[in-house]
N, CA, C and O atoms as a DFTB+ gen file, in Angstrom:
700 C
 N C O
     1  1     104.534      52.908     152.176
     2  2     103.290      53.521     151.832
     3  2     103.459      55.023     151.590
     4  3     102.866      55.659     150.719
     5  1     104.457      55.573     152.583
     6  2     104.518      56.942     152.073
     7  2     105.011      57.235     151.074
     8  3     104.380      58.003     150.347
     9  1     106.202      56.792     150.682
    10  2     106.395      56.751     149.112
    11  2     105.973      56.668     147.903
    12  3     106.353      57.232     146.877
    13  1     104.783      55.578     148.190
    14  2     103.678      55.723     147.292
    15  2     102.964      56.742     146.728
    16  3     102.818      57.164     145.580
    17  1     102.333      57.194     148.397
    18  2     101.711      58.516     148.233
    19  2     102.339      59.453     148.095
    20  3     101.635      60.454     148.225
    21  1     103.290      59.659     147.901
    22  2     104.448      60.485     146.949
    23  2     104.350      60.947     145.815
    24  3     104.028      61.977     145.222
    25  1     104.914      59.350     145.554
    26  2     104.901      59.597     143.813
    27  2     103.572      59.998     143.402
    28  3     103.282      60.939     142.663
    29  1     102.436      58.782     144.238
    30  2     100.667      59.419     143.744
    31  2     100.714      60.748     142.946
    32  3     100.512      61.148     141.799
    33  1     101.184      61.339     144.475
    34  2     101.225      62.994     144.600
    35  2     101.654      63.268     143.423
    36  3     100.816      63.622     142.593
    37  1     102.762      63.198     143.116
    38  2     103.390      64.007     142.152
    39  2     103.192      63.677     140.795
    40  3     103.439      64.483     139.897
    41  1     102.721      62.434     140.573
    42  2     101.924      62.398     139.183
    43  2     100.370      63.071     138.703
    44  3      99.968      63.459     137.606
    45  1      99.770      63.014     139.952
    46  2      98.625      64.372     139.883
    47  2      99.357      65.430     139.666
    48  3      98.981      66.084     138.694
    49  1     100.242      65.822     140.207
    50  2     100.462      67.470     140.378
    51  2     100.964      67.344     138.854
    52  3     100.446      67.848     137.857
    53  1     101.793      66.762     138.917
    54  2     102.323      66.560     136.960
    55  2     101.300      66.487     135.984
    56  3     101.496      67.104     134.937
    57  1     100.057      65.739     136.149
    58  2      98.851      65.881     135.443
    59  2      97.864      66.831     135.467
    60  3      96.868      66.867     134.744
    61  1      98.228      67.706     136.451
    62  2      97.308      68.588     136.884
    63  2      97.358      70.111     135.793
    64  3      96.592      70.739     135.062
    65  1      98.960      70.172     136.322
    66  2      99.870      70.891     135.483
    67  2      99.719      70.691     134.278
    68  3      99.174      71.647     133.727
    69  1     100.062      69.524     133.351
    70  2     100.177      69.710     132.094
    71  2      98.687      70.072     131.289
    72  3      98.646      70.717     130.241
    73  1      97.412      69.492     132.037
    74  2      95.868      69.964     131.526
    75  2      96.056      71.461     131.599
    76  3      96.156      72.196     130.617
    77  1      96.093      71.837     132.869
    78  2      96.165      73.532     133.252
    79  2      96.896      73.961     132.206
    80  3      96.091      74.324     131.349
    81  1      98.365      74.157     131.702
    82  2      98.741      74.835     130.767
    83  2      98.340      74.356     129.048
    84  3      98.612      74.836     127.948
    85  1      97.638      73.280     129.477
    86  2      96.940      72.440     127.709
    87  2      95.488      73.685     127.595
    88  3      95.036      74.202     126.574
    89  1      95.092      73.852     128.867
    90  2      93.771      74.678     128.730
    91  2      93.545      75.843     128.688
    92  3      92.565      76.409     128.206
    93  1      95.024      76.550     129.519
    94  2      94.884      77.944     129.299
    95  2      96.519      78.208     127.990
    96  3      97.693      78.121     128.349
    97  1      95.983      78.557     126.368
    98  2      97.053      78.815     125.678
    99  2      98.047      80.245     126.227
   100  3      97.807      81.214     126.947
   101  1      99.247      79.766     125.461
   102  2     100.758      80.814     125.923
   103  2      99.755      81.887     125.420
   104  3      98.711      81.564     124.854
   105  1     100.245      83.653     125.733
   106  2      99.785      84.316     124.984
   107  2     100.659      84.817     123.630
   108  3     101.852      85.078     123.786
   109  1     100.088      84.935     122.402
   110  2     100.522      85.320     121.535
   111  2     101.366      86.070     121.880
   112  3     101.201      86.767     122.881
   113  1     103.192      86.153     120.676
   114  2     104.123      86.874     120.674
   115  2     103.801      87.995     120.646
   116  3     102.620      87.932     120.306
   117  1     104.205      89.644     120.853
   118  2     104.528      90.734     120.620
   119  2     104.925      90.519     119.195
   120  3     105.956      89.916     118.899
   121  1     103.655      91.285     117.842
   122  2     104.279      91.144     116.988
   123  2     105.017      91.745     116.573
   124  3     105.304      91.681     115.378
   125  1     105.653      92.637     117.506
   126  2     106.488      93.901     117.476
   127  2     108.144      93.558     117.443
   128  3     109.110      94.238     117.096
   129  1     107.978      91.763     118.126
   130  2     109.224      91.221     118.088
   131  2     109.266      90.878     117.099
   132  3     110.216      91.507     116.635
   133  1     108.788      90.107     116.149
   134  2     108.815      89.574     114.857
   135  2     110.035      90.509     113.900
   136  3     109.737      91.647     113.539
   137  1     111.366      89.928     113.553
   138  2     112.337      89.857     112.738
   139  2     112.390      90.168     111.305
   140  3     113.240      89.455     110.771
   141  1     111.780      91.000     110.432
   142  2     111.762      90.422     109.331
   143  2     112.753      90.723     108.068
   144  3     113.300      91.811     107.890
   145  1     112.903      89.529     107.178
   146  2     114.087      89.536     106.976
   147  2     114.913      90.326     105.740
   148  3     116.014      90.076     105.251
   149  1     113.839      91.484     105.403
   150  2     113.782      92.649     104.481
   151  2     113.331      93.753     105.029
   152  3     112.670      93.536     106.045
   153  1     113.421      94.651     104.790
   154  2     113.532      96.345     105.473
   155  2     111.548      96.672     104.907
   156  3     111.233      97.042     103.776
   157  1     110.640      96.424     105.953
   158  2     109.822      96.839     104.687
   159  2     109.631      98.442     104.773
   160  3     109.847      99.270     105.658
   161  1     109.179      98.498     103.585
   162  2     108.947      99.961     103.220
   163  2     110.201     100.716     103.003
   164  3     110.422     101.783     103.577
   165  1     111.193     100.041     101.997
   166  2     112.358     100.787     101.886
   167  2     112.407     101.213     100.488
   168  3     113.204     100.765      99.664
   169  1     111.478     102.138     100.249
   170  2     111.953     102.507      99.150
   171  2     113.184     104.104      98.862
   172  3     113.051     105.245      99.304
   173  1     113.867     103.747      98.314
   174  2     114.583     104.869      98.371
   175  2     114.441     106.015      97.998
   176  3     113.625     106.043      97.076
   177  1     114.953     107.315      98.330
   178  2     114.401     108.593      98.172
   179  2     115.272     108.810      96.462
   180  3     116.461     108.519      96.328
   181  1     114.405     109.361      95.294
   182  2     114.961     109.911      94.337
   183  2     114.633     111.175      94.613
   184  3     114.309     111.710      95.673
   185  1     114.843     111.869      92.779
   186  2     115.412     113.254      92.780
   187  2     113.933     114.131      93.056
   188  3     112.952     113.595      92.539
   189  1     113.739     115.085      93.616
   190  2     112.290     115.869      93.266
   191  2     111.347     116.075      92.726
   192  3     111.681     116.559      91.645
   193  1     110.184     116.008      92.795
   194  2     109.086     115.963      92.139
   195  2     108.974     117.549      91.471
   196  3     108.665     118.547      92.121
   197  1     109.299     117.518      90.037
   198  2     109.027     118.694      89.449
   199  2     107.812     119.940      89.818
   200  3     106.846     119.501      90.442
   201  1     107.785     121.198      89.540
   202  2     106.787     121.598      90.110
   203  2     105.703     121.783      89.029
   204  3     104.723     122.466      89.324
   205  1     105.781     121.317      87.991
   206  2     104.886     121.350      86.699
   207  2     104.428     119.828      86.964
   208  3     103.258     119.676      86.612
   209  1     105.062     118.561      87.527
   210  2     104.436     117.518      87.628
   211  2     103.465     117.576      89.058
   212  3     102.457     116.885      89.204
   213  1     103.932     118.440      89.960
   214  2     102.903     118.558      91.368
   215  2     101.510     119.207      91.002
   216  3     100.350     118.868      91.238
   217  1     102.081     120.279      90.329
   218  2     100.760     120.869      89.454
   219  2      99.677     120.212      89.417
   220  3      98.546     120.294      89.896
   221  1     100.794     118.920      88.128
   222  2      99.291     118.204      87.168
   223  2      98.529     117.056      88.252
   224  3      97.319     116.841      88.194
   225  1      99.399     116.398      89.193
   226  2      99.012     115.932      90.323
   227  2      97.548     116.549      90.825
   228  3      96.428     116.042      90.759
   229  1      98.057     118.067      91.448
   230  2      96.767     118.787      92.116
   231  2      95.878     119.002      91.651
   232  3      94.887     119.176      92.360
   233  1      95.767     119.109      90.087
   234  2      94.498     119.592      89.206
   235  2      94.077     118.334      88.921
   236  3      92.876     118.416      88.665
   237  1      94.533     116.961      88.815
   238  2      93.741     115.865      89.105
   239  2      93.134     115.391      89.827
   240  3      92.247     114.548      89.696
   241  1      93.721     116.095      91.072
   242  2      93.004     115.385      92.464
   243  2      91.238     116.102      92.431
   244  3      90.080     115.689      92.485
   245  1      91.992     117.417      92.306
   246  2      90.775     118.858      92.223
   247  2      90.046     118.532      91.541
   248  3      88.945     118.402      92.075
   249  1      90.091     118.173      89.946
   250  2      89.012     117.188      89.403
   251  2      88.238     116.446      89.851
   252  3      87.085     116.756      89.556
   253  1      88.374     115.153      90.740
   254  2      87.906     114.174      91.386
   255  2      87.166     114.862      92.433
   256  3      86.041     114.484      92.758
   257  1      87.735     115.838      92.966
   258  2      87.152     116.640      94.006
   259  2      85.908     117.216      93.703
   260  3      84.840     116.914      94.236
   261  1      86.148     118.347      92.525
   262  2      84.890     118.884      91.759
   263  2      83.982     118.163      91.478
   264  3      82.832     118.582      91.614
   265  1      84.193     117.060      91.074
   266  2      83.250     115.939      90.438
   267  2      82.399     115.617      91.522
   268  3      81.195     115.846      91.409
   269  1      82.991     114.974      92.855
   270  2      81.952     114.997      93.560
   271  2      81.384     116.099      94.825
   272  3      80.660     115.950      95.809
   273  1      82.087     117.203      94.255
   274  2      81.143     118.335      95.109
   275  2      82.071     118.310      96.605
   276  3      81.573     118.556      97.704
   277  1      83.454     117.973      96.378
   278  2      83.809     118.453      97.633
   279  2      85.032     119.197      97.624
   280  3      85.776     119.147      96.644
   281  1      85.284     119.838      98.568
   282  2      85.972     121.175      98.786
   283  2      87.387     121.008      99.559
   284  3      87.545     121.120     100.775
   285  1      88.393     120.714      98.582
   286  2      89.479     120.234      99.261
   287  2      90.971     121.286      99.628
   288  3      91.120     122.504      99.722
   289  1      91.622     120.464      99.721
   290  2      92.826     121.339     100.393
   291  2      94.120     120.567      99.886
   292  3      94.159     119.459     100.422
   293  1      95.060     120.760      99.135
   294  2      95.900     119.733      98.551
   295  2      97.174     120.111      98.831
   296  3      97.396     121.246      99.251
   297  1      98.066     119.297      98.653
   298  2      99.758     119.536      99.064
   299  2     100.156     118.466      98.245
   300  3      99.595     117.373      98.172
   301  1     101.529     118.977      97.403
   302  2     102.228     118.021      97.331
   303  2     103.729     118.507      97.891
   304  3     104.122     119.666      98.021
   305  1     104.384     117.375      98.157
   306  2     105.944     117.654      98.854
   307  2     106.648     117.168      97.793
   308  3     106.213     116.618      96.782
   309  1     108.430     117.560      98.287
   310  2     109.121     116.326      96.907
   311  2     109.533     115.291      98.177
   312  3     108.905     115.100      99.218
   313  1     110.584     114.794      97.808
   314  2     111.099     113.512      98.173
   315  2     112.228     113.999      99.857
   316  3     112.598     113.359     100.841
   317  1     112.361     115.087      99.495
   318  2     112.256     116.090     100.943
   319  2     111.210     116.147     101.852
   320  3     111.613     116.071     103.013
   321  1     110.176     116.240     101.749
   322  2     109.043     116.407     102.366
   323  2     108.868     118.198     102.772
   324  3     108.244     118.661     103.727
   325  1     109.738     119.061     101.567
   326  2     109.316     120.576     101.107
   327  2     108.106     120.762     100.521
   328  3     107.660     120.039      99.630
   329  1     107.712     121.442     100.859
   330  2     106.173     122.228     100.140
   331  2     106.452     122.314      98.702
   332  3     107.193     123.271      98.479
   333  1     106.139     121.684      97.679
   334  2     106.859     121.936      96.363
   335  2     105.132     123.270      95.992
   336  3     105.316     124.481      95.866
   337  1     103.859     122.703      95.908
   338  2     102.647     123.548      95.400
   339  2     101.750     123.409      96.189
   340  3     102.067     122.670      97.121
   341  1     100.479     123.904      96.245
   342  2      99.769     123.578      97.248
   343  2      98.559     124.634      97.010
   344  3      98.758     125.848      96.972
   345  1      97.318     124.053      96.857
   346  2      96.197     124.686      96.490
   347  2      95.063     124.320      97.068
   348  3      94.910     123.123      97.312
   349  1      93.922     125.365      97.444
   350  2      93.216     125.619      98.303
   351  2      91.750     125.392      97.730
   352  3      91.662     126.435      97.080
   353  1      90.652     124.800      97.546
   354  2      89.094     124.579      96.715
   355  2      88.600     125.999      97.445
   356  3      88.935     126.371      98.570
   357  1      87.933     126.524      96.743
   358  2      87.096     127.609      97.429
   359  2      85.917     126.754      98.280
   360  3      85.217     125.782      97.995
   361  1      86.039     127.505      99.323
   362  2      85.121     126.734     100.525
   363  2      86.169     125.866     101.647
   364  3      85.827     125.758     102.824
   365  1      87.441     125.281     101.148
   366  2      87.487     124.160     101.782
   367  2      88.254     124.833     103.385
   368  3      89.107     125.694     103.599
   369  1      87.589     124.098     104.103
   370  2      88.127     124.612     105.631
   371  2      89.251     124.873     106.084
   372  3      90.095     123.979     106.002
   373  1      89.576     125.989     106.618
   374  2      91.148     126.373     107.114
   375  2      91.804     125.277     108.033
   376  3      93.029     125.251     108.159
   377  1      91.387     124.814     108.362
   378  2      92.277     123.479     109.389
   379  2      92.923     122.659     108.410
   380  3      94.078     122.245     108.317
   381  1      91.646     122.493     107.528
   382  2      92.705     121.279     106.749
   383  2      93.514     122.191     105.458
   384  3      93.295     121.872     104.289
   385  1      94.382     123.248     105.766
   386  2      95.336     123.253     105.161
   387  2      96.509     122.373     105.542
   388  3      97.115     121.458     104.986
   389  1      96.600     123.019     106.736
   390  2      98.281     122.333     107.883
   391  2      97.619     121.152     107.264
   392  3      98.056     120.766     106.180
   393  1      96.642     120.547     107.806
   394  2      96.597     118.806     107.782
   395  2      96.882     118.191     106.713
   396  3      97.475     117.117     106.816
   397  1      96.490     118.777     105.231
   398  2      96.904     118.211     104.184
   399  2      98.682     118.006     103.815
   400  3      99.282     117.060     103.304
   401  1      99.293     119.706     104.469
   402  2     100.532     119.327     104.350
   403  2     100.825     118.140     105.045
   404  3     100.947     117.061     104.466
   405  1     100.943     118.286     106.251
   406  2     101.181     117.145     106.707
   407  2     100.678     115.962     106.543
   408  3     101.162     115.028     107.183
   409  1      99.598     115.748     105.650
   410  2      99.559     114.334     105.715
   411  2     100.532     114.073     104.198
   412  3     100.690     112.916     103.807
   413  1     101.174     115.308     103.379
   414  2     102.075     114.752     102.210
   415  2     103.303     114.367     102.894
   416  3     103.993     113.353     102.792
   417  1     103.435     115.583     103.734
   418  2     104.976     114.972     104.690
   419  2     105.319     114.108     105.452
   420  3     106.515     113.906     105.660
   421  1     104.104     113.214     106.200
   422  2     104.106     112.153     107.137
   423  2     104.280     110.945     105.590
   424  3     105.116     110.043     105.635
   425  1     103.775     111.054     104.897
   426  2     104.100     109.653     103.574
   427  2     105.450     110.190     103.242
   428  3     106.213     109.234     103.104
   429  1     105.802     110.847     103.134
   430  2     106.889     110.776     102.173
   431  2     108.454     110.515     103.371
   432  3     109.566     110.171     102.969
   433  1     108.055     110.817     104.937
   434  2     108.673     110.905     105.579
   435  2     108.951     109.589     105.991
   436  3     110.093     109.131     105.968
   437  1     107.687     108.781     106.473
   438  2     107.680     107.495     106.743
   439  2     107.765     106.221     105.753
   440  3     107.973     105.024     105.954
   441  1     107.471     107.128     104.391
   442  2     107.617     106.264     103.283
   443  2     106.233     105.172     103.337
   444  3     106.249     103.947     103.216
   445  1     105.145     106.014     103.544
   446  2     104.053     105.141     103.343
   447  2     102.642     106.017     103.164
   448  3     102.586     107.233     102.976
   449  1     101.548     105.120     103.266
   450  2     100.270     106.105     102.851
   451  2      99.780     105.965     104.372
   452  3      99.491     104.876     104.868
   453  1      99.718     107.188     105.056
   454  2      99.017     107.460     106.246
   455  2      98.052     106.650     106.619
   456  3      97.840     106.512     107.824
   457  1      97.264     105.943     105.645
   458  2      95.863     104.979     106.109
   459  2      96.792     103.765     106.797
   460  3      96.441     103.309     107.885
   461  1      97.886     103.303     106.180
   462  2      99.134     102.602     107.444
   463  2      99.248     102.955     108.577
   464  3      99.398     102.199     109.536
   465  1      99.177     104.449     108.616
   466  2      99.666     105.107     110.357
   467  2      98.244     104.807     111.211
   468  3      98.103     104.343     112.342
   469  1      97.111     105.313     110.095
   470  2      96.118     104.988     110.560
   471  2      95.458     103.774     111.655
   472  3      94.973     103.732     112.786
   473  1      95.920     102.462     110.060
   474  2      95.402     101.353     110.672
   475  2      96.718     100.707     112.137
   476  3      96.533      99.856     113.008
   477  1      97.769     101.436     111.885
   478  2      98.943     101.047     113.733
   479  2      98.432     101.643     114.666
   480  3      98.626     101.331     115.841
   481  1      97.644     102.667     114.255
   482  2      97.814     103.362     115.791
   483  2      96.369     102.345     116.140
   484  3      96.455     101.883     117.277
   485  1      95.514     102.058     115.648
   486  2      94.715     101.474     116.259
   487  2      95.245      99.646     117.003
   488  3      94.517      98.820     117.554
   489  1      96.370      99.591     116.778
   490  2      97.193      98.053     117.054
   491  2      97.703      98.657     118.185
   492  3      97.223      98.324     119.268
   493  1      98.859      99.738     118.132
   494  2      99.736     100.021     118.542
   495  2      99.891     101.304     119.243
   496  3     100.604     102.190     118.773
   497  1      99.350     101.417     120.179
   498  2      99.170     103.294     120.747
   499  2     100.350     104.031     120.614
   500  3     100.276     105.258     120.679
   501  1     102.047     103.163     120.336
   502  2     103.138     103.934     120.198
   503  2     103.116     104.726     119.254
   504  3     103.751     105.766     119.431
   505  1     102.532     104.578     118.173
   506  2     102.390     104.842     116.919
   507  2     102.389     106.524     117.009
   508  3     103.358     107.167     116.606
   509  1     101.565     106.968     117.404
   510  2     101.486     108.325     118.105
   511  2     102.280     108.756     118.948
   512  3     101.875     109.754     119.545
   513  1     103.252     108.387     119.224
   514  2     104.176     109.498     119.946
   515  2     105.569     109.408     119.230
   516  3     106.584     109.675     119.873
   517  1     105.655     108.943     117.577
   518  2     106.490     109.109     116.513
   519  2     105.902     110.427     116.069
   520  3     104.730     110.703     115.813
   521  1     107.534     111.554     116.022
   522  2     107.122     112.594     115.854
   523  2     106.829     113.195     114.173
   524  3     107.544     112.733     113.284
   525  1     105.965     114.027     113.888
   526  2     105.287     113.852     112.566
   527  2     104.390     113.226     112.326
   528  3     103.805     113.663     111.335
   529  1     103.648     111.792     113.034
   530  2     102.990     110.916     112.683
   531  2     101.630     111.871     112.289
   532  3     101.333     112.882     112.924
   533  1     100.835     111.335     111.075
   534  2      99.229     111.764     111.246
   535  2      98.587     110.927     111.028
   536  3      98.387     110.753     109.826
   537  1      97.823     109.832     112.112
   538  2      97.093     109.067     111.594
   539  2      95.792     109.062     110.902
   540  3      94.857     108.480     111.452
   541  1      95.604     109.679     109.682
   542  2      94.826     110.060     109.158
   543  2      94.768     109.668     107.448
   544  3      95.691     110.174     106.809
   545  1      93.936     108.955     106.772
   546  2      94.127     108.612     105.409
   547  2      94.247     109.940     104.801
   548  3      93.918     111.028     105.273
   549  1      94.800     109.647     103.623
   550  2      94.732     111.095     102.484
   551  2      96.219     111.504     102.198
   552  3      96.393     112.456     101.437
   553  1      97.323     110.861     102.749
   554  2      98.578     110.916     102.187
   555  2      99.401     109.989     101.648
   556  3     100.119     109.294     102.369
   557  1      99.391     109.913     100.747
   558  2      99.893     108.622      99.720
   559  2     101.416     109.218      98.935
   560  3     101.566     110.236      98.259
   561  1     102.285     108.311      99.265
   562  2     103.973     108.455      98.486
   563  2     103.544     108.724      96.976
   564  3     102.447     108.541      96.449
   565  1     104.959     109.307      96.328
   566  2     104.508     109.108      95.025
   567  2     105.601     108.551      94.741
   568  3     106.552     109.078      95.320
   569  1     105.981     107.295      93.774
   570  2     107.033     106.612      93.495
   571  2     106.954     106.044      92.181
   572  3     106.142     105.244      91.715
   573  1     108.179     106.739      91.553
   574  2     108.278     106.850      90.197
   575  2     109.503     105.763      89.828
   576  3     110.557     106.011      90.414
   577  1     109.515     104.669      88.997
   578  2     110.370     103.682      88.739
   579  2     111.367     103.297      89.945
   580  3     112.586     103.127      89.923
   581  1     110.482     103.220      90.961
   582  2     110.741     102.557      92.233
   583  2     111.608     103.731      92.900
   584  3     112.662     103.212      93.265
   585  1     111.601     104.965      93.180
   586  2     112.180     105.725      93.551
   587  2     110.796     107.061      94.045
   588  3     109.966     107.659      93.360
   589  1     111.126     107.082      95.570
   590  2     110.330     107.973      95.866
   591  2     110.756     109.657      95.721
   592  3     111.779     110.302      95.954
   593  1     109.405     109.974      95.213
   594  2     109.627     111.730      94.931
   595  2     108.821     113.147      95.004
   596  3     108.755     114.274      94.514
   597  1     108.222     112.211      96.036
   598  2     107.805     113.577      96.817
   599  2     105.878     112.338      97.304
   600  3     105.428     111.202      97.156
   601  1     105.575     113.439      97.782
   602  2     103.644     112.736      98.386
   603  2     102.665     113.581      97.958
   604  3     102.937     114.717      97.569
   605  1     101.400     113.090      97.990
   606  2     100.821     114.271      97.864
   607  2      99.629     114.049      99.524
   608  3      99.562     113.221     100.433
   609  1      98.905     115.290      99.158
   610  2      98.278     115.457     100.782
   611  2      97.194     115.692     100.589
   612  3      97.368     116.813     100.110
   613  1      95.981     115.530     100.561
   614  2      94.514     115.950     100.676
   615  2      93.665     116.112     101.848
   616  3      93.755     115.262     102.734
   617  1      92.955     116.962     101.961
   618  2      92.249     116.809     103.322
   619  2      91.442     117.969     103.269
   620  3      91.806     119.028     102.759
   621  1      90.015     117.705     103.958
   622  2      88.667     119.006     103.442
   623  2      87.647     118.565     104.030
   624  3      86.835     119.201     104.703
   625  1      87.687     116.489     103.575
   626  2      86.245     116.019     103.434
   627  2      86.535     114.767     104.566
   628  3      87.585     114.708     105.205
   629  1      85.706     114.029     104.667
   630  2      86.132     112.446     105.477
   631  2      87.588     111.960     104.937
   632  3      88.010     112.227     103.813
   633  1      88.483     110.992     106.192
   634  2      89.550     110.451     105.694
   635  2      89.487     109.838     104.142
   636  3      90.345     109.907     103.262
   637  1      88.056     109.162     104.114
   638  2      88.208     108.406     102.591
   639  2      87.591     108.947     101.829
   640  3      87.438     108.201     100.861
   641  1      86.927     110.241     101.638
   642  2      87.084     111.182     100.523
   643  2      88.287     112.005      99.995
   644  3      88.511     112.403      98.852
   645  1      89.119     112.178     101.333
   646  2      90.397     112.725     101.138
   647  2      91.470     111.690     100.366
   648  3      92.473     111.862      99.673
   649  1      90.974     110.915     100.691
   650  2      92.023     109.636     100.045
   651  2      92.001     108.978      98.537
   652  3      92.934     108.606      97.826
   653  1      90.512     108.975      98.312
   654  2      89.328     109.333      96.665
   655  2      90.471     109.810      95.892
   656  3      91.319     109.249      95.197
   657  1      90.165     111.372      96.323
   658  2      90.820     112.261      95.945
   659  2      92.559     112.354      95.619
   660  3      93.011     112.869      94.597
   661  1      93.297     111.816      96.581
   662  2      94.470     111.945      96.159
   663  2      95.210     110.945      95.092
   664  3      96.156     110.964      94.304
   665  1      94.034     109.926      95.631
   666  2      94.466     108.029      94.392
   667  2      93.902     109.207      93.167
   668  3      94.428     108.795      92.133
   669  1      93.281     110.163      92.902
   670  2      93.394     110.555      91.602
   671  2      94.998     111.317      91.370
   672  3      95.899     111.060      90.572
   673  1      94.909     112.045      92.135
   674  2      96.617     112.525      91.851
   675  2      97.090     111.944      91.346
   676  3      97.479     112.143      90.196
   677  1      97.274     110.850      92.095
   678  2      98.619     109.608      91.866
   679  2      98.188     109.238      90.630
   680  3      99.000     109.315      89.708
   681  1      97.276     108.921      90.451
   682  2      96.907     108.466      89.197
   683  2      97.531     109.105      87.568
   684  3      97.961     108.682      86.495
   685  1      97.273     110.184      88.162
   686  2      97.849     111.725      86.892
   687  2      99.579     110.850      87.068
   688  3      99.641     110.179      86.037
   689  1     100.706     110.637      87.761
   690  2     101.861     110.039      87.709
   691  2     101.863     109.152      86.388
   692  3     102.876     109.474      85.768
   693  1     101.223     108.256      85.750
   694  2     101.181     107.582      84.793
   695  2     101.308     108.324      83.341
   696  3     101.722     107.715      82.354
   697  1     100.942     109.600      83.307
   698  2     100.397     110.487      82.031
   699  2     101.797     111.236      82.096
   700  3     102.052     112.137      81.296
């Protein structure tokens, strides 16, 4: 009889067990472990962004800017993440000078558009203690026949007016 109530035992506890872990799921992987099996964001650094092409960059953005009445602060870097030009809207606030540089140098550094750094740090709190990081939209790579060459940087107005603004830059790259 005791044997019985043994095994009893241990087929509850075995059934007990397998509901309990059927009811409460594993927790999701760290997608931080995840492998993947291409480098993303590898684009490679080319030669410098001319300073007659940063120019036409900034006076496009400034356009878009003017147009809707806001007062910006622009940077572009080359593929260094050097100050290649960099121009100021009358009005636009002294803070966001630094910030615009840096948000050309955090893209061109990390090889991405800051609204990326943006949307990690809200996943990932490490995200912020990568040095340079700005999680802030408004810095977008510029990459010319798959070769990066320099960023540009905006910043004055909200993250996504600053960002408006620089998709016009980039835009001027095509012309």
């Amino acid at each position: 009889m005791s044997m019985r109530a043994t095994i009893l035992a241990l087929l509850t506890l075995g059934l007990f067990s397998a509901q309990a872990s059927a009811q409460s799921p594993t927790p999701p992987a760290n997608p931080l472990d995840a492998v993947p099996e291409v480098m993303p964001f590898d684009v490679p650094y080319g030669a410098p962004i001319s300073l007659d092409r940063a120019d036409a960059l900034i006076n496009a953005a400034m356009a878009e800017a003017k147009k809707r009445n806001w007062k910006m602060n622009i940077a572009v870097v080359d593929s260094g993440g050097n100050l290649v030009t960099f121009k100021r809207m009358d009005g636009a606030q002294y803070a966001s000078i630094a910030i615009a540089e840096h948000k050309a140098r955090a893209a061109v550094t990390f090889r991405r558009e800051t609204k990326l750094l943006e949307d990690a740090i809200q996943r990932f709190a490490y995200i912020g203690t990568l040095d340079g990081v700005i999680a802030s939209r408004g810095g977008i790579p510029l990459v010319v026949d798959g070769k990066m060459i320099g960023a540009i940087g905006c910043s004055g107005g909200t993250g996504s007016q600053d960002e408006v603004s620089c998709r016009a830059g980039v835009a001027a790259l095509a012309h």
